[in-house]
C-alpha atoms as one frame of an Amber mdcrd trajectory, in Angstrom:
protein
 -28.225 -31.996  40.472 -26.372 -28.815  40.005 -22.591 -27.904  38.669 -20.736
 -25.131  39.448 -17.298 -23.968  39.730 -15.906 -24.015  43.527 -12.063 -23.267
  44.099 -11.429 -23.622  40.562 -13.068 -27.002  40.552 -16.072 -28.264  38.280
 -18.257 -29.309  41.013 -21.087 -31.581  40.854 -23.780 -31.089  43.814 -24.957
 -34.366  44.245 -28.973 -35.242  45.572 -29.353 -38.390  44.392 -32.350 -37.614
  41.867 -30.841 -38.732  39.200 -29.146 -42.753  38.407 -25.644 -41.721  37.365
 -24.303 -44.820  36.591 -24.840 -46.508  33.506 -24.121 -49.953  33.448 -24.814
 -50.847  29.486 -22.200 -48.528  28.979 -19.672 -48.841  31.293 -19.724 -52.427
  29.859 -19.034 -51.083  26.214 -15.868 -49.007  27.853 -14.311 -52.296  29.569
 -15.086 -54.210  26.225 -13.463 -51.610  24.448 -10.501 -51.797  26.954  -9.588
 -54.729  26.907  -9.612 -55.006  23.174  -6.516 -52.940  23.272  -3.394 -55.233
  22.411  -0.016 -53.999  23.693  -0.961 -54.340  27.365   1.729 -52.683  28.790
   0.406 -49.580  26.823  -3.506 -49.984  27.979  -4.484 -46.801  29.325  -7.872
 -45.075  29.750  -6.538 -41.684  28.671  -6.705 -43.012  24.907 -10.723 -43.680
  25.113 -11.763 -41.064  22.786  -9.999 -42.842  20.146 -11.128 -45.910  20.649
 -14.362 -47.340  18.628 -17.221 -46.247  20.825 -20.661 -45.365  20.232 -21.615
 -41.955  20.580 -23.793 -42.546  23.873 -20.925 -43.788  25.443 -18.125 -41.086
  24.388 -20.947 -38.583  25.576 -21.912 -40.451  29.446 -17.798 -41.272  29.615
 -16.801 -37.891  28.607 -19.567 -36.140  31.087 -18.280 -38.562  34.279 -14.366
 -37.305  33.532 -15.607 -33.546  33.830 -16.565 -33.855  36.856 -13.619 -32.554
  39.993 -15.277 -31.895  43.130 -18.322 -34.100  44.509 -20.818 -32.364  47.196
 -23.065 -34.590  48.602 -25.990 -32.704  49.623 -28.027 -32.946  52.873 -30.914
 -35.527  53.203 -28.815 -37.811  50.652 -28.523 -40.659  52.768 -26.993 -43.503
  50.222 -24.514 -43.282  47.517 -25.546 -46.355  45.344 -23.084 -49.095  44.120
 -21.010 -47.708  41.340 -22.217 -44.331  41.212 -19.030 -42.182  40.593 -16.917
 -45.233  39.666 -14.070 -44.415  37.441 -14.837 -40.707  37.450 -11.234 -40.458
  37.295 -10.914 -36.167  37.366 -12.484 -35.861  40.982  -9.830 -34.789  43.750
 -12.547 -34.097  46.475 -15.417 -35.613  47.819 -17.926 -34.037  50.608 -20.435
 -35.511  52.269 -23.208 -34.326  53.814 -23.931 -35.609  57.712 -27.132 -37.772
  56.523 -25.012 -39.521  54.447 -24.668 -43.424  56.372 -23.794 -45.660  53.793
 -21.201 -45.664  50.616 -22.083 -49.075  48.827 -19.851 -50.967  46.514 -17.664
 -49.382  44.854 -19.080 -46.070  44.797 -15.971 -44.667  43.937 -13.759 -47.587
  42.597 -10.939 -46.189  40.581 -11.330 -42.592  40.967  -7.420 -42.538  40.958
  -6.829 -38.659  41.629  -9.248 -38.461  44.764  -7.407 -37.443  47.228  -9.425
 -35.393  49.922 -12.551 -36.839  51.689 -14.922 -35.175  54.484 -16.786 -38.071
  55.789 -20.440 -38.010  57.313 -20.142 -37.458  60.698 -23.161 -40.177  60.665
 -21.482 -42.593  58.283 -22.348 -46.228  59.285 -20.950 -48.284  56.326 -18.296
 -48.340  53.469 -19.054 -51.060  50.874 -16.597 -53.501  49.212 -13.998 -51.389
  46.713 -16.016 -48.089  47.878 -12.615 -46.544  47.351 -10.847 -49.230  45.949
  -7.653 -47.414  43.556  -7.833 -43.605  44.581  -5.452 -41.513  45.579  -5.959
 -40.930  49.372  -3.040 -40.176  51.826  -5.027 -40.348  55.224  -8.462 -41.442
  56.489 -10.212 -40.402  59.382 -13.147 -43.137  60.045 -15.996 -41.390  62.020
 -16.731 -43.071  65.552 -20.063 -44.110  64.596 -19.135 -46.536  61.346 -19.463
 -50.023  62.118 -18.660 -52.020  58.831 -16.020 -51.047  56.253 -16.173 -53.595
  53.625 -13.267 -55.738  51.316 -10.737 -53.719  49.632 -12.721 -50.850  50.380
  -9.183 -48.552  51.068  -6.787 -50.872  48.783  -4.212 -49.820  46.214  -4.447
 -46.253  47.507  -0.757 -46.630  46.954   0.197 -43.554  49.186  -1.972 -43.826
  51.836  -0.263 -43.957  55.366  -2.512 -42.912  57.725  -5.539 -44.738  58.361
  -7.582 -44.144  61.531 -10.604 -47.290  62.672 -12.763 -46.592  65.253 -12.342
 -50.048  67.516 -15.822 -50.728  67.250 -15.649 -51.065  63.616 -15.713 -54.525
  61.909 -12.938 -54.631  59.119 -13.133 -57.299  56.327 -10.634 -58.475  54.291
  -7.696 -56.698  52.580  -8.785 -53.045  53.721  -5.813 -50.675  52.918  -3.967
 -54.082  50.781  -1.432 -52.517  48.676  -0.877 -49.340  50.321   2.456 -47.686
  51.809   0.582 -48.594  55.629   0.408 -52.239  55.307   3.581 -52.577  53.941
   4.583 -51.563  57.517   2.145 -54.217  58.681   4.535 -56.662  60.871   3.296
 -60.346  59.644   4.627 -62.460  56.799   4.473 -61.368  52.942   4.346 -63.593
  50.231   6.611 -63.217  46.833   5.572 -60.207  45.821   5.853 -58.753  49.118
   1.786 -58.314  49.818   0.614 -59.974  52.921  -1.042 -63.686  52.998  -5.074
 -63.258  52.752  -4.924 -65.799  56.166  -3.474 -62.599  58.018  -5.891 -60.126
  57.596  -7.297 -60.854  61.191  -3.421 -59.565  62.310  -3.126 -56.572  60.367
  -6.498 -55.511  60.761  -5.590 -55.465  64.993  -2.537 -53.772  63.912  -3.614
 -51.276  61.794  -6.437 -50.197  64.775  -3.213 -50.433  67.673  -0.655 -48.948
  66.100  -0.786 -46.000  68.299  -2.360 -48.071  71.256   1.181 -48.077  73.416
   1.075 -45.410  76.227   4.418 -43.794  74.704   2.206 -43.057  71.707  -0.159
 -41.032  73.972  -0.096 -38.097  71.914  -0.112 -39.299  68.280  -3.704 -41.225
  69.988  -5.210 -38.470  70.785  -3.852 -36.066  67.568  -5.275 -38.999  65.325
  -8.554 -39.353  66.712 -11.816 -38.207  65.282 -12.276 -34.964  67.361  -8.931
 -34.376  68.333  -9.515 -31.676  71.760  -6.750 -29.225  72.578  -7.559 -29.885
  76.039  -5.621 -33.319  75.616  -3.780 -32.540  73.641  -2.341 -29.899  75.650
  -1.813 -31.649  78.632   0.497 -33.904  77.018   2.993 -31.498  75.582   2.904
 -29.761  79.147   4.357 -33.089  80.761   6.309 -33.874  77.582   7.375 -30.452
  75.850   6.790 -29.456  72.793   8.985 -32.269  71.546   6.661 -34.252  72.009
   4.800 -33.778  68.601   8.289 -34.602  66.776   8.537 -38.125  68.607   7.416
 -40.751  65.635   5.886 -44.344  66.049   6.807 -47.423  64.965   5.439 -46.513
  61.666   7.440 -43.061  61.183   4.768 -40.731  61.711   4.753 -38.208  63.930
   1.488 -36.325  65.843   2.295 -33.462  63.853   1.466 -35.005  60.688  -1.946
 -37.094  61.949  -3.031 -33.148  62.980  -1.668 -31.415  60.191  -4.187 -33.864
  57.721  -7.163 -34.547  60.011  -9.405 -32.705  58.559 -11.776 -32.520  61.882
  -8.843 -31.009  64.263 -10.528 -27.629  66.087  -7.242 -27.036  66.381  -3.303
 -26.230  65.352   0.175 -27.179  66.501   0.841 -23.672  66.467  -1.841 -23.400
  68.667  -0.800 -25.576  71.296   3.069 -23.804  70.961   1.555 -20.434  71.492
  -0.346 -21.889  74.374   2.342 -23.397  75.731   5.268 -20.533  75.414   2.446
 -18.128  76.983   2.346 -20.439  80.166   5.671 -21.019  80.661   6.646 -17.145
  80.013   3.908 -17.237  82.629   5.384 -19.393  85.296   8.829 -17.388  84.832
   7.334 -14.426  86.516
């Protein structure tokens, strides 16, 4: 293991030689937590103050340091609780021999907001990335299992892209700005009933399955290919990437945050107004 800054970010190069994730005292912080009386005022920002031993000041303090997590090649797992609450880290990137994130790897990392996925990934564990801070998600095509709560209380997230193939469990993205959209019944506090999950899991893999959504299917996938995507604006017109679902996004927006597009909007415009300067000649 190796830090070093990168884009102004502390960044821990992770190869899995070393067990991060102390469980002894990680149980001394939640003790110490929940000690704290006026609960609307419980906040992990006051730790430091709190009465800790000096072992678990030091491993607390060292996880918060960390901002940026590479994941190296030939890493294959990240173990169960590994980076949980590691609350300063805003990116995560994983190598391609990465194929399985295991319980909540990084449960409560509440400012992570960028991910580059494996291209290899095969599983996401329970709570992997339960309470972060993640806007979209691009699943690879080759995951098959993403695990309970695994996306939930990302409060922000709208955009969340499943292969077909891949087996969703319970309560994936529960709490998040996308499910709220979710078209099934909600109980009091406006969350969805546990017996629906089956419903919005369909829905949340079909909401661009309509042939009207042709293009936001194709700017949302994996790989999008400007070859595709190309051929629908020529049909369409370059109004075509302004046209939103039934969920208010527009293609623009799943290519402007896909992180594996080869390719621009302002790409396909320039394309485009080159042809058609072409054809008026």
């Amino acid at each position: 293991m190796r830090l070093e800054k990168i884009d102004g970010l502390l960044t821990l190069f992770y190869d899995g030689s070393e067990e991060l994730y102390n469980q002894k005292l990680d149980d001394e912080l939640e003790k110490a937590y929940n000690k704290q009386t006026d609960d609307d005022d419980q906040s992990l920002e006051t730790w430091e103050s709190w009465d800790l031993s000096d072992a678990c000041k030091k491993y607390y303090r060292r996880r918060q340091s960390w901002q940026q997590i590479v994941v190296v090649e030939l890493v294959t797992v990240i173990p169960r609780f590994t980076f949980k609450r590691c609350k300063n880290i805003r990116r995560v990137i994983f190598a391609n021999t990465v194929i399985r994130i295991e319980e909540c790897a990084f449960h409560d990392c509440n400012n992570l907001v960028y991910i580059k996925w494996s291209m290899n990934l095969l599983f996401i564990g329970d709570q992997a990335f339960d309470a972060c801070d993640l806007l979209s998600i691009f699943i690879p095509p080759r995951c098959e299992y993403i695990g309970f709560s695994a996306f939930s209380f990302n409060e922000s997230l709208t955009i969340l892209n499943v292969p077909q193939t891949t087996e969703l469990s319970e309560d994936v993205a529960f709490e998040t700005e996308l499910t709220k959209e979710a078209p099934v019944e909600v109980d009091e506090d406006g969350s969805y009933l546990f017996s629906e999950n089956a419903e919005v899991n369909y829905w949340i893999k079909n909401i661009n399955s309509e042939e009207k959504y042709s293009l936001h299917r194709i700017c949302c996938s994996f790989y999008p290919l400007i070859e595709d995507i190309y051929t629908i604006v020529e049909a369409k017109g370059p109004g075509a990437f302004m046209e939103e679902n039934n969920i208010g996004i527009t293609p623009s927006r799943y290519l402007e945050e896909n992180p594996y597009a080869g390719t621009t909007e302002l790409d396909i415009m320039r394309d485009y107004i080159i042809t058609m300067m072409g054809d008026l000649e």
